[in-house]
N, C-alpha and C positions, 0 to 999 in steps of 0.2 A: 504494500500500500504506500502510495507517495504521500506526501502533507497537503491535506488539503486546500483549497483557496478559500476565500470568503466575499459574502454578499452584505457589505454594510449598508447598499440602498437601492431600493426601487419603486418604480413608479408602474401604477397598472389603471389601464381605461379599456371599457369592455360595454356593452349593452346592461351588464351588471351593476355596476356602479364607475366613477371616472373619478381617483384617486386611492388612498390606502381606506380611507376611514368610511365612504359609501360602499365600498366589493364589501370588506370585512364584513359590515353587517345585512346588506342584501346574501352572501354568501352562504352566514349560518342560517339566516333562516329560510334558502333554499327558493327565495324570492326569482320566480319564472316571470314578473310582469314587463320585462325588458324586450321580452321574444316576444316580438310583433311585426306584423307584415310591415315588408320594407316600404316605404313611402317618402322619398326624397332621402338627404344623410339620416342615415341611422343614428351618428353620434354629433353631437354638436361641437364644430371644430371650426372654430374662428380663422377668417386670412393670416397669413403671415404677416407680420410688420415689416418683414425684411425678407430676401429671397438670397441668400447669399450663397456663395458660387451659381450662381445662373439656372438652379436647377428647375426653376418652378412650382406654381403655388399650387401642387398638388395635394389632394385629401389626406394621402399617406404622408406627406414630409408636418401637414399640419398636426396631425396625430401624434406625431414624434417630435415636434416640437412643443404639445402641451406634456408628454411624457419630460422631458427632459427638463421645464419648467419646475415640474413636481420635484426633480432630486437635483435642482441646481444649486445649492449650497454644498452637498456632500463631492458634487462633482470638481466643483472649482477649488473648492479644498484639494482634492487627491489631482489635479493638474497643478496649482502650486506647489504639491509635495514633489510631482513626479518630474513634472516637466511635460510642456504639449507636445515633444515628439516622444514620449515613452509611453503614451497611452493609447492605447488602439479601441477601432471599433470594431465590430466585426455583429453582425445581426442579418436576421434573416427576413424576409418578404418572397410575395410569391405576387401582387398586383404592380407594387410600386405608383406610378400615376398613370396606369392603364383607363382607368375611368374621362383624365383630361385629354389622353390619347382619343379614345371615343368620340366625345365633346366636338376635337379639333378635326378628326377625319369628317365626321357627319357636318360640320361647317364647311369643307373643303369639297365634299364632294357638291353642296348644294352649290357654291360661290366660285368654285376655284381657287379660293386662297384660302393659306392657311389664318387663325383667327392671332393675331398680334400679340405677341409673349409668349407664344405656344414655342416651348422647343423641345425637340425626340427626347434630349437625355430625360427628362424630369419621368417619365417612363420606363428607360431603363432598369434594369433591374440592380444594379449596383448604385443609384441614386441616392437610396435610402444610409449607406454608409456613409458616401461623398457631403451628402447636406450636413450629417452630425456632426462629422469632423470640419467641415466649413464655418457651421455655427458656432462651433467652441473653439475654431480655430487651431487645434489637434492638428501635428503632423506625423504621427505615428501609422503603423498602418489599419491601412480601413478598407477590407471589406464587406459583401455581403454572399450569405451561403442562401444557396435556392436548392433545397429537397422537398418541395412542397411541402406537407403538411408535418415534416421533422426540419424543416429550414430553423425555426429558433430556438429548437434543442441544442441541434448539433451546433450552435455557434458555441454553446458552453467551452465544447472539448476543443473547437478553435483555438478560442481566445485563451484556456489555459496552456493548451501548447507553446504559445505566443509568449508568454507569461515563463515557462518554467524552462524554455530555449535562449532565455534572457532577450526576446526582441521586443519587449515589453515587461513595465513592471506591473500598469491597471490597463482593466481594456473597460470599455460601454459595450455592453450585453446585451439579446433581446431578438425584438421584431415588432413590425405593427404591419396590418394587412386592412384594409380597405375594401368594400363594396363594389362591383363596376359591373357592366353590361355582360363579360366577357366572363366572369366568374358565375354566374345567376344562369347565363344561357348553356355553360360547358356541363355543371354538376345536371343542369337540369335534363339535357341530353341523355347523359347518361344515366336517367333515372331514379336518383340517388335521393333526390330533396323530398323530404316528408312535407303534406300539405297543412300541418299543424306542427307545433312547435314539437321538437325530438323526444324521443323515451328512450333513452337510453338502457338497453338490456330488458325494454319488457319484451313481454306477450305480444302488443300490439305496436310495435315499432314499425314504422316506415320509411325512415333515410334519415338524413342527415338536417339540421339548420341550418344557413349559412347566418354566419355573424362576421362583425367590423371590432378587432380591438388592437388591442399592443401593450408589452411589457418592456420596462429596461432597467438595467442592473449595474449598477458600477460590482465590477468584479476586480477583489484584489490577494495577495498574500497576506494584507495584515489583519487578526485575526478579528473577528467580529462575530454577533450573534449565531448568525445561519452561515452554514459551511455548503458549500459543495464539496461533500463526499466522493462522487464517484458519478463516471458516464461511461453510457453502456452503447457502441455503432453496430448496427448488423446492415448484410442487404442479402435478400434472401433471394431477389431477382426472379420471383414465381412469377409472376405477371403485371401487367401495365397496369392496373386499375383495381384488380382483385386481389387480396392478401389470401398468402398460402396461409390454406384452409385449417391445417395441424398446428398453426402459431412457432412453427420453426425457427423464424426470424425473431419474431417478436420474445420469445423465449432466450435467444440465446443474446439480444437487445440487455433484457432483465439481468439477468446472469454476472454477463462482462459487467454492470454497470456495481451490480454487488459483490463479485471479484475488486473491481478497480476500488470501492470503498473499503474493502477486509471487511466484509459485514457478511453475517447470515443471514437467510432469508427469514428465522424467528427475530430479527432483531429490527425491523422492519414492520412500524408501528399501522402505517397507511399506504396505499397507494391509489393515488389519480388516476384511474384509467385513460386511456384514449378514447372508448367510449362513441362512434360517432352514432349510434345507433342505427348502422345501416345492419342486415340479416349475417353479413359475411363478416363484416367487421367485430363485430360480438360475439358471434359465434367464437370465431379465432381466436379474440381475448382472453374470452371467458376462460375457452380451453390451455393457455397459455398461463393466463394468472394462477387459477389452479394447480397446474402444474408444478411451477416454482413453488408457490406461497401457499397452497393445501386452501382449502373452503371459507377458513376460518379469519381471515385476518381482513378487516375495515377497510373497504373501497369504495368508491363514486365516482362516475362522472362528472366534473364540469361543466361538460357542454348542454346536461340540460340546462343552463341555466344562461352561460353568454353564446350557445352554439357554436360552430364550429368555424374558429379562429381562421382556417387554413396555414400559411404561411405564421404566424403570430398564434399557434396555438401550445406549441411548446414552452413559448416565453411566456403566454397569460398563467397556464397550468401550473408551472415554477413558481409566478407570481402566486397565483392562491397559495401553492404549497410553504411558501415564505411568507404570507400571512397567518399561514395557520400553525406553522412552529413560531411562531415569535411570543415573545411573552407580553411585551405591550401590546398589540394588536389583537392579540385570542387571549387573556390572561385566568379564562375559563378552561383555556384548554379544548375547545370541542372540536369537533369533526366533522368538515363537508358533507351534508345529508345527501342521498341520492335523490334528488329532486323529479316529482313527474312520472314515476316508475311506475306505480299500478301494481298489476299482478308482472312479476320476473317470470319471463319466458322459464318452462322446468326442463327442455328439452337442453338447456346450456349447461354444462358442467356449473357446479352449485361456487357461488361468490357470496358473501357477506355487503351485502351493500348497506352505509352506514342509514341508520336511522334517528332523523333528528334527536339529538341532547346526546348524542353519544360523543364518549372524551377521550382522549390522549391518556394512559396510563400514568400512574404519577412516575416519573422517572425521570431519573438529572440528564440524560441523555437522550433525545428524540430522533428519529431518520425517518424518510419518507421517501416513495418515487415515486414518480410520475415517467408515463409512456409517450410516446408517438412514434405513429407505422404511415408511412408516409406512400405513395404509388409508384410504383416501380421496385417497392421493398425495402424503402430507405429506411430504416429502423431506428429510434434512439431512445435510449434510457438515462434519466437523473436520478441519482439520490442525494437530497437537501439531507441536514441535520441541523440541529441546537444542542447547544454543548462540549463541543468539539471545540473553540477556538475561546471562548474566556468561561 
């Protein structure tokens, strides 16, 4: 096991609530009034005041610029400590400003020109690193990782790489993902989108939610409350769209990530599912989770409650998982209820899904994971802790 890093601060905005102290308590009480049909932005996200490096005023740099709002004292602190070329960014997306892309083409095509400000990059899919380190002025390096729906997991193991190869001593962690024409038309192709808000692992499940949010993290070695423990990469390469069916990946995802913490899987209070509640996706899990961690041990989906992040849902899940070890923020201790569920499908290898007021164990030491199986196989696993660093 190497020494862990640490998460002194972050910031989360989701259809759930938009900062630490609105999620935290829509979160425990498993508050689904956020998931509603989409009708213009989903989240309220103010213009830019400033557009700096040229990238445009896209809905994702806006999101990621009230995220960075939220932890700009902790941030500016650790760039005076570090220095702006020692900090890197590194975050994932999977829209970036594809929605203003939209916008600009459907003006182009009526007019022939394009509409005045519009430029390609603010689209691009490495924008969303480029703006961060623009705004805070950072020259360290910045990018951004696209495994769809594992893009802001896997930045973790990035940016500690980065970290522990000395090309960095703090990096900015994360993702935020965006609504656009392009996302809403693609899942829905393929069938995936439930006509009601998700149920994750019931009976009566129909696809997925799509949702709008983003998390970000100053990630450093010096030690602070919540550690990251350990990440876990698989790519299991079964198929474009459809996860192998036996949880192979996602299993051996789990595994590595409790290998790379030194932890057993009894020591291993919660886990976040990934949860999308499509038929394949749950199945797989279920059978996976069980696997590793046996019937008995406390899990939830999420996404019944902000749906499914895409790009930005490894970073939001982190995020809950780092409100819910924290001692200021939960200082109850409870645990993620499985929101929305109903009757649990019985045909899924049996899971514990937590039910509202259930706690954290009293114990000086707490670990948690959270998943994401992304298309193509892209696999990633986290385990947070408290206790590990003061």
């Amino acid at each position: 096991m190497n020494a862990p890093v640490f998460l002194p601060a972050m910031a989360v905005a989701t259809c759930l609530g938009i900062g630490k102290a609105a999620t935290m308590g829509a979160l425990l009480a498993g508050d689904r009034s956020g998931l509603r049909r989409h009708q213009g932005d989903a989240l309220p996200l103010g213009r830019l005041p400033t557009e700096p490096g040229g990238h445009g005023d896209s809905r994702n740099n806006r999101l990621l610029a009230m995220l960075l709002e939220e932890i700009a004292e902790p941030l500016a602190r650790a760039i005076e400590r570090y220095g702006r070329d020692r900090v890197a960014v590194v975050v994932g997306t999977s829209t970036s400003g594809i929605a203003e892309g939209e916008v600009a083409l459907a003006q182009r095509l009526k007019t022939g020109h394009w509409p005045a400000g519009f430029t390609y990059a603010q689209q691009e899919t490495g924008s969303a690193a480029s703006f961060i380190a623009d705004a805070l002025g950072l020259g360290g390096p910045a990018y951004v990782v696209g495994t769809a729906c594992s893009s802001s997991a896997k930045v973790f193991a990035s940016a500690r790489r980065l970290i522990r190869q000395g090309l960095a001593d703090a990096a900015i962690v994360g993702g935020a993902d965006t609504l656009c024409r392009l996302t809403v038309a693609g899942f829905s192709a393929l069938e995936a989108v439930a006509p009601e808000p998700c149920l994750p692992f019931s009976a009566h499940r129909r696809g997925i939610t799509l949702g709008e949010g983003g998390a970000l993290f100053l990630l450093t070695p010096e030690p602070a409350e919540i550690a990251l423990l350990g990440v876990g990469e698989s790519s299991d390469a079964h198929h474009l769209s459809a996860p192998d069916p036996e949880g192979h990946g996602a299993r051996d995802a789990m595994q590595a990530a409790l290998a790379d913490a030194g932890l057993d899987p009894r020591q291993i209070g919660y886990v976040n599912l990934h949860g999308t509640a499509t038929q394949l996706n749950d199945a797989m899990e279920a059978r996976a989770v069980n696997a590793v961690f046996g019937p008995l041990l406390p899990c939830s989906s999420t996404k019944a409650l902000t749906g499914h992040t895409l790009g930005a849902a490894g970073a939001v899940e982190a995020a809950l998982l780092w409100l819910t070890l924290s001692a200021e923020w939960n200082p109850s201790r409870l645990l993620p209820p499985q929101a929305g569920t109903g009757q649990m499908d019985d045909s899924l290898p049996p899971l514990h899904l937590v039910a509202a007021g259930e706690a954290w164990p009293m114990a000086e030491k707490l670990a948690a994971l959270s998943s994401s199986f992304a298309f193509g196989g892209s696999n990633c696993a986290l385990v947070l802790g408290r206790g590990w660093g003061i």
